[in-house]
C-alpha positions as CSV (number, residue, x, y, z in Angstrom):
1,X,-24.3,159.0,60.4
2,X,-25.8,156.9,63.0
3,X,-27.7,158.5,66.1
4,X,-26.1,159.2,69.3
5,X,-26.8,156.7,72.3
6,X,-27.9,157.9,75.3
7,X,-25.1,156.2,76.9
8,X,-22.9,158.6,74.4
9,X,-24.6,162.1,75.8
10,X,-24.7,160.8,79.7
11,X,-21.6,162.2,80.7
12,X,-20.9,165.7,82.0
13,X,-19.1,167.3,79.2
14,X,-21.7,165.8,76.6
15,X,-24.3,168.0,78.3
16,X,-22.0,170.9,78.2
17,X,-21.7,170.4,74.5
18,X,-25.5,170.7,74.2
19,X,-25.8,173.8,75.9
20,X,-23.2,175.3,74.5
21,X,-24.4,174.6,70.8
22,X,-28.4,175.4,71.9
23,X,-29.6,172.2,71.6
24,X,-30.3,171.9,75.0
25,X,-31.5,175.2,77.1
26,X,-33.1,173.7,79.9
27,X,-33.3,170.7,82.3
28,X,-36.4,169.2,80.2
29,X,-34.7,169.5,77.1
30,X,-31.5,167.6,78.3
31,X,-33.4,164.8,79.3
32,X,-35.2,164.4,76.7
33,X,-32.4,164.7,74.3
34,X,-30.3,162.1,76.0
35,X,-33.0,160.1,77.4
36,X,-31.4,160.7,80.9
37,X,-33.3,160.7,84.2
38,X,-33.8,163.5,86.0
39,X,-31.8,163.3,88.7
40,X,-28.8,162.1,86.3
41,X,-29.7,165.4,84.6
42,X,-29.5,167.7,87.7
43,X,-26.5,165.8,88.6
44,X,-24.6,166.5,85.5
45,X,-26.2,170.1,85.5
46,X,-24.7,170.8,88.8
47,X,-21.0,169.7,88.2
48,X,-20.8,172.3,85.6
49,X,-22.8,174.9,87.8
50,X,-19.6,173.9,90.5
51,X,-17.4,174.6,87.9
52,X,-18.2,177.6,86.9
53,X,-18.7,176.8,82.6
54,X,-23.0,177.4,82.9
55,X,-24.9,179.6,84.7
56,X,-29.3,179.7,85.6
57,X,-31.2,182.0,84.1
58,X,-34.6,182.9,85.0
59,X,-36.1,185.6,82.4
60,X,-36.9,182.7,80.0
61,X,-40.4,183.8,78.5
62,X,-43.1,181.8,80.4
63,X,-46.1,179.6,78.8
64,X,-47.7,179.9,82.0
65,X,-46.7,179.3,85.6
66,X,-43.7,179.6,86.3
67,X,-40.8,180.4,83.5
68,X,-38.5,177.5,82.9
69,X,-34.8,178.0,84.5
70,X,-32.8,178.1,81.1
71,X,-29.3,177.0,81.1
72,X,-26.5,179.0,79.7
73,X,-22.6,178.5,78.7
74,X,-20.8,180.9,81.1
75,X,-18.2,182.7,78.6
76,X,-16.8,184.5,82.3
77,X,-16.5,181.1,83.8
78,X,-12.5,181.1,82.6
79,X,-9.9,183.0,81.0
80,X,-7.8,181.6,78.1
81,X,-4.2,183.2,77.5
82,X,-3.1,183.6,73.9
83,X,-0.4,185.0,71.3
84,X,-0.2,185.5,67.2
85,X,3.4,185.4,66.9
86,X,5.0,187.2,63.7
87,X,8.3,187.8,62.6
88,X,8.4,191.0,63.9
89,X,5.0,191.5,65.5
90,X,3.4,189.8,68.1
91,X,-0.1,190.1,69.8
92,X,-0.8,188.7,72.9
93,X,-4.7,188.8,74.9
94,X,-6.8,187.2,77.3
95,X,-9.6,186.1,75.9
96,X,-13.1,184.6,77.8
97,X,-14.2,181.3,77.3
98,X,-16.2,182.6,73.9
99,X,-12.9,184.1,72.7
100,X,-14.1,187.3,73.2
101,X,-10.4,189.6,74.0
102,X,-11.0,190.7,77.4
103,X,-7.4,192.5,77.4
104,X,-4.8,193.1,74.7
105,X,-1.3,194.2,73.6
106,X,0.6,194.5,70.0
107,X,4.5,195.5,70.0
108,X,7.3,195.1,68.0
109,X,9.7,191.8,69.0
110,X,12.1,190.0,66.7
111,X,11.5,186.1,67.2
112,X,14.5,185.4,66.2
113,X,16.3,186.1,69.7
114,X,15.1,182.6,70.6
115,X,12.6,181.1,73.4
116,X,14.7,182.2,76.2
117,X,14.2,186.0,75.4
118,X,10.4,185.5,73.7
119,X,8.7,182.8,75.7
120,X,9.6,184.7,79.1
121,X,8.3,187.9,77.5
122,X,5.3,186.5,76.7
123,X,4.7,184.8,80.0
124,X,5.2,188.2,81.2
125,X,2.9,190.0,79.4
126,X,0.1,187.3,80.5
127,X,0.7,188.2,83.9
128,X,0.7,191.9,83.5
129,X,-2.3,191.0,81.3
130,X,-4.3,189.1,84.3
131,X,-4.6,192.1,86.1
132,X,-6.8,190.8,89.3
133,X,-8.6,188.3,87.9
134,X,-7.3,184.9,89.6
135,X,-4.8,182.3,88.1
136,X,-7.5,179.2,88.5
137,X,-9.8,181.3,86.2
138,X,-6.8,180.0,83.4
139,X,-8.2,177.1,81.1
140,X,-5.4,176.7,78.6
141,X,-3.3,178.7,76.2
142,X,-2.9,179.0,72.6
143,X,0.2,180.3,70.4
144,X,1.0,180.8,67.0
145,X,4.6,180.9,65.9
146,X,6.0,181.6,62.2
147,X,7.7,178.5,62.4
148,X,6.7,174.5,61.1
149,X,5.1,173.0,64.4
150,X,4.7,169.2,65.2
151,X,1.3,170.1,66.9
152,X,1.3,167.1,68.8
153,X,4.3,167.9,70.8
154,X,4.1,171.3,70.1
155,X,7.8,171.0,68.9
156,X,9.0,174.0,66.4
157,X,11.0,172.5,63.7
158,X,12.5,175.0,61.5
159,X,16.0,173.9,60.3
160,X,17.2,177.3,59.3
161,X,14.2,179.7,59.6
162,X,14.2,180.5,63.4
163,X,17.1,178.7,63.5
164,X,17.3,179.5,67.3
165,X,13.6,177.5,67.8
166,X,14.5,174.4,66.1
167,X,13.9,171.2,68.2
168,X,12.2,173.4,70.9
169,X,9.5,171.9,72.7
170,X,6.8,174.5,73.8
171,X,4.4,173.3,76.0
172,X,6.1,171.9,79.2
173,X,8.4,175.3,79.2
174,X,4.8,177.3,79.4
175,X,3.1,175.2,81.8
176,X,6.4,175.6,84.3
177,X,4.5,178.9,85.1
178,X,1.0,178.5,83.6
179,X,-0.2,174.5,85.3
180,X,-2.6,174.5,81.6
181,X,-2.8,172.9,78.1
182,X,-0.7,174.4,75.7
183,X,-1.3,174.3,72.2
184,X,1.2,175.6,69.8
185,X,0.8,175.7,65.8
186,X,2.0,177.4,63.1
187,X,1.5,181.0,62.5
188,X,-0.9,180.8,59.6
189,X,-2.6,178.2,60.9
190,X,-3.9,179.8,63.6
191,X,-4.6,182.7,61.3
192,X,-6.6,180.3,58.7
193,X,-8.7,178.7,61.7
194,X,-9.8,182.6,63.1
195,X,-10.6,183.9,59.6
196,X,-12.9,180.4,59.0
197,X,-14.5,180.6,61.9
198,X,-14.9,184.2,62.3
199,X,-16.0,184.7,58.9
200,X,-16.8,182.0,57.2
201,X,-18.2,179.5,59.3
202,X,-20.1,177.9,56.6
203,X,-17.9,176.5,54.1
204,X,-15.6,173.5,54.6
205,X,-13.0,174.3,52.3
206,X,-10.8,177.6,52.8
207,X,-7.3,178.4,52.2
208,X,-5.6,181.3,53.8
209,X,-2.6,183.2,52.6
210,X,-0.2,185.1,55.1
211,X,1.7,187.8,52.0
212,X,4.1,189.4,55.1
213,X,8.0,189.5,55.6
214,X,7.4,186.0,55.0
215,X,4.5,183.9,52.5
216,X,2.8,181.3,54.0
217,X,-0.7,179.3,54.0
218,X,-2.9,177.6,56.5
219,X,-5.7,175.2,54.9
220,X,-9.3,174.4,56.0
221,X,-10.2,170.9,54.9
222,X,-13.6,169.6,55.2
223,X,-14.1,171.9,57.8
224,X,-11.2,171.7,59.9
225,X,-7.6,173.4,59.9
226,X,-5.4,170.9,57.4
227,X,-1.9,170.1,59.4
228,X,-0.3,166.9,57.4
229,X,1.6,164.0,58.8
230,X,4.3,166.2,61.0
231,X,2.7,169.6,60.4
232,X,4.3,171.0,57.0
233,X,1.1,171.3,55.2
234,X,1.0,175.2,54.0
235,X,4.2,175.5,53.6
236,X,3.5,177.3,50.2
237,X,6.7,179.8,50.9
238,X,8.8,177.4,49.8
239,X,7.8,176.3,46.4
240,X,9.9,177.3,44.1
241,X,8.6,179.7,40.6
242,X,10.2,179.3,37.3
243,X,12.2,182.4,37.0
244,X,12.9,183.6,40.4
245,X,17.0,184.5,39.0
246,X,18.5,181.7,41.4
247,X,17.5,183.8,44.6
248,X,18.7,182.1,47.8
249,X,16.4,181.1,50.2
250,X,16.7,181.2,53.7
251,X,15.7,177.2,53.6
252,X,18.4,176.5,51.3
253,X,16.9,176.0,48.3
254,X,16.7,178.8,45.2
255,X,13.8,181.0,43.8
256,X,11.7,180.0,46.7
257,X,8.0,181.9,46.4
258,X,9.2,183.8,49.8
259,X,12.6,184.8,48.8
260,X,11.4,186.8,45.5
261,X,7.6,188.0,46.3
262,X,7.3,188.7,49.9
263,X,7.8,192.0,51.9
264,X,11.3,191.1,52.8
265,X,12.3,190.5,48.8
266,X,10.3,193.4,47.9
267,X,12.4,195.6,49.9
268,X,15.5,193.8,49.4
269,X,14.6,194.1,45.0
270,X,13.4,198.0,45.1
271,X,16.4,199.0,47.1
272,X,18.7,197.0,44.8
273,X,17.2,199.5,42.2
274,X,18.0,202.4,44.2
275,X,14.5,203.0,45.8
276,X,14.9,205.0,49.4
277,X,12.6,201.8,51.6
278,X,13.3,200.8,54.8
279,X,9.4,199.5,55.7
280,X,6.6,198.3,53.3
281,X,4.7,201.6,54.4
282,X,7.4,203.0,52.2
283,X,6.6,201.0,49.1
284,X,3.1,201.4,50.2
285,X,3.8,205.6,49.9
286,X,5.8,205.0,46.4
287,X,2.9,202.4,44.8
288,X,0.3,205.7,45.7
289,X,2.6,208.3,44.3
290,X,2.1,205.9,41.2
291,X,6.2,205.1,41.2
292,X,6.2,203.4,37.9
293,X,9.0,200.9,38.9
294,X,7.3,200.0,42.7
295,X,3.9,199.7,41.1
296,X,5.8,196.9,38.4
297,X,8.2,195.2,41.2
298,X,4.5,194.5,43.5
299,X,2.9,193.4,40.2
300,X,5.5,191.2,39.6
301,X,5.8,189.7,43.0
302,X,1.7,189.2,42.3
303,X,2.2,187.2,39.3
304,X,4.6,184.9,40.8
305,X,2.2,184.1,43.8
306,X,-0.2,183.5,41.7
307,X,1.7,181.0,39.9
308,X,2.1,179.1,43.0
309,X,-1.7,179.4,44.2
310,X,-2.8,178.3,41.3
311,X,-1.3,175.0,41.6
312,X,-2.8,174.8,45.1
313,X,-6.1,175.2,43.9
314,X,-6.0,173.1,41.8
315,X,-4.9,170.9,44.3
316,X,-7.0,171.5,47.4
317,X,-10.3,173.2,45.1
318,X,-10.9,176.0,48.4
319,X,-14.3,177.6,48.2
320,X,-12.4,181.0,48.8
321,X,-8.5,181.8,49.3
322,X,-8.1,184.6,52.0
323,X,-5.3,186.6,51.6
324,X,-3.8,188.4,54.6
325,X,-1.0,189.8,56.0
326,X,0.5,193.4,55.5
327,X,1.6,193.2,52.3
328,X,-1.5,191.7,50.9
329,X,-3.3,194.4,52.8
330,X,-1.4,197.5,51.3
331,X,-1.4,196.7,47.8
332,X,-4.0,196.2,45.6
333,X,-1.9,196.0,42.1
334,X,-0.1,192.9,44.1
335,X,-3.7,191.6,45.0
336,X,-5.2,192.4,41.4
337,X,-2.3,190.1,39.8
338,X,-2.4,186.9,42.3
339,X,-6.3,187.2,40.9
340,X,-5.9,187.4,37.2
341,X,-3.0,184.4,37.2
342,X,-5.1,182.0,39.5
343,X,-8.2,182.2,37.7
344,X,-6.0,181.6,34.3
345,X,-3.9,178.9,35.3
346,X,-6.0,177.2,37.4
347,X,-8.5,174.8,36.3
348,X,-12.4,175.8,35.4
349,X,-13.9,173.2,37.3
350,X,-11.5,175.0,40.3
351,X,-12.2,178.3,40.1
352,X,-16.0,178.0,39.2
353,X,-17.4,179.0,42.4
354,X,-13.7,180.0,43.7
355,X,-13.2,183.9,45.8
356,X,-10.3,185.9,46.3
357,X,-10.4,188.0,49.3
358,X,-8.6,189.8,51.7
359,X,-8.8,189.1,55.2
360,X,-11.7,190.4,56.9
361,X,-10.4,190.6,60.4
362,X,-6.8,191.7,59.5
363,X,-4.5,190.9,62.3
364,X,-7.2,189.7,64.7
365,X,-7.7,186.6,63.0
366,X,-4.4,185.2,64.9
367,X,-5.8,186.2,68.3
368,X,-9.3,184.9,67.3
369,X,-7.4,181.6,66.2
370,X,-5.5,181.0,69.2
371,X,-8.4,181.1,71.0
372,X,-10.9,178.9,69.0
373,X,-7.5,176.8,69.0
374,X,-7.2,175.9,72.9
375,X,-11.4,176.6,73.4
376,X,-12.4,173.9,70.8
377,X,-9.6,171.3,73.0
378,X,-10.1,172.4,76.7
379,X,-14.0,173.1,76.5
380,X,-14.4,169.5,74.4
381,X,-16.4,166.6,75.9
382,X,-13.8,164.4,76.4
383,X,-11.1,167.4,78.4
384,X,-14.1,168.6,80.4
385,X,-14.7,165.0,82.1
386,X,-11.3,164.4,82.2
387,X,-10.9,168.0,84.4
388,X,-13.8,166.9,86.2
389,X,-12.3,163.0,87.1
390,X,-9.3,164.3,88.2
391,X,-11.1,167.4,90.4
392,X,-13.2,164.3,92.1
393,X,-9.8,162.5,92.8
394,X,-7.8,165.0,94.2
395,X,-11.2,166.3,96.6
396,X,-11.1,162.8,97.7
397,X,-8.3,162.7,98.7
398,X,-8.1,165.6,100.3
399,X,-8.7,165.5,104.4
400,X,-12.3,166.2,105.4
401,X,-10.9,170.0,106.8
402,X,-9.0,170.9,103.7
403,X,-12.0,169.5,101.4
404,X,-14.5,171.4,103.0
């Protein structure tokens, strides 16, 4: 990979970049890292001081003399607004310009009443969520919806599942209230890019499973979130198994993945067979009561994920697949069978060095995705001197009074 040019670190969000990462702490080590001068330094230094996204610290240990001023991202410089939806949870936060959640809220909602009921909700719940801190602390917002996304319009195109959403375009309906970027993506995507970088930062290749009311996957590939030409890459749900007993699914086809293994078929099978469920914590209370029929319907729905995960390994050869979701998280017979099909249908060379393993941050790996989402966007090189370009041009042309 060839070296950076100075020319390539000169600019303002460049040198934001370096602080942020640590390669650059101070004033001395900017320059000589981009081989600016030092006033082009101090200029640069000061924009983001004026803007709030790095702050001076002074407690720096000292080699003698004076201690060097050290330069530091400022995670309190800005707000981001965010929100995991589910099918029938959602999570919505405020999270600092680390993604830290500064302030949080989880409640029931059924996405399928459409945008007009859930977007204004949400919007909302931001506000309420503000509290006192001031709107021009807002530096973007991120969503995840269980829906297929277009992420570059942040269109949701889902023909028949959330039937109500299909065609909608996100974005300009958020920033109506919230003057931002919006970034919208799929559910599990968001949930696949907050489990990566939360907690497994290191490897390149991950996929994550969402085993809910609906199945779904996000992919890491080569270290970032894997979205295909119009945004259907994951769409694991909707392969079909072998002998799923001509089960309609909700996208038209038969024996779908999500129409005989997840929550919603699980409950839909064991009620069929007379079993008193109305919520997986039900199955979840017949499975420990070792319910010989629940403990063989959740095996079952195992088995035929694991069919289709094997084929995706062997595919896409993950370093681990993360399963999630509240189904995968109750069950362990479910979790036991996924394991023993994809390391016996998959290839060797596949599952050498391949893990299977819940989600370590469980439902806050939608908020944490969200945020890394619209954070890795707004706070990049290029958005930051494209913020700071058009705060020059509207200053100058401002009157002298109002600018001052």
């Amino acid at each position: 990979m060839p070296r950076r040019t100075a020319a390539a670190l000169a600019t303002s969000g460049e040198v934001l970049r370096l602080i942020r990462t640590g390669e650059a702490v101070t004033r001395a080590d900017l320059g000589r890292v981009t081989g600016l001068s030092r006033p082009a330094v101090q200029l640069r230094v000061g924009e983001l001081l004026e803007r709030g996204l790095v702050v001076e610290r002074t407690d720096a240990p000292s080699t003698g003399g004076r201690p060097p001023v050290r330069l530091e991202f400022n995670a309190a410089g800005g707000v981001v607004l965010v929100a995991a939806l589910g099918a029938s949870r959602t999570r919505v936060a405020v999270c600092d310009l680390a993604g830290a959640e500064l302030a949080g809220r989880e409640f029931a909602m059924d996405v399928e009443q459409g945008p007009d009921i859930v977007l204004p909700l949400l919007m909302d719940t931001w506000d309420d969520l503000l509290g006192d801190r001031p709107r021009a602390m807002i530096r973007g917002v991120g969503m995840g919806v269980p829906a297929t996304v277009e992420f570059a319009q942040g269109r949701t195109e889902s023909a028949r599942v959330m039937a109500s959403w299909t065609g909608v375009v996100i974005p300009p309906i958020i920033r109506e209230r919230f003057p931002v970027p919006v970034l919208v993506d799929n559910d599990v995507n968001v949930l696949a890019i907050g489990e990566h970088r939360g907690a497994y930062p290191d490897l390149d290749d991950l996929m994550f499973v969402k085993i809910s009311t609906r199945i779904g996957a996000g992919v890491i590939a080569g270290g970032g979130i894997l979205r295909g030409a119009l945004g259907a890459a994951g769409e694991i749900g909707h392969i079909p198994v072998l002998d799923g007993g001509g089960v309609l699914c909700r996208c038209g086809n038969h024996d779908c993945v999500d129409s005989v293994a997840s929550g919603t078929a699980l409950l839909r099978d064991l009620r069929a067979r007379g079993k008193d469920v109305k919520t997986i914590a039900d199955v979840t209370a017949l499975v420990r009561a070792g319910d010989a029929e629940t403990m063989a319907t959740v095996r079952e729905a195992g088995r035929r994920i694991g069919e289709v995960l094997a084929g995706a390994v062997n595919i896409l050869n993950p370093s681990v697949v993360v399963l999630g979701g509240d189904v995968a998280e109750a069950f362990g017979p479910l979790v036991s069978s996924i394991r023993e099909v994809v390391y016996r249908r998959s290839t060797a060379l596949a599952t050498r060095r391949l893990r299977i393993e819940p989600s370590r941050l469980g439902a806050g790996a939608g908020i944490s995705g969200c945020a890394v989402m619209v954070l890795d966007h707004v706070l990049s090189p290029e958005a930051v001197d494209e913020t700071m370009t058009l705060t020059t041009l509207r200053r100058d042309r401002l009157p002298a009074t109002e600018a001052s």
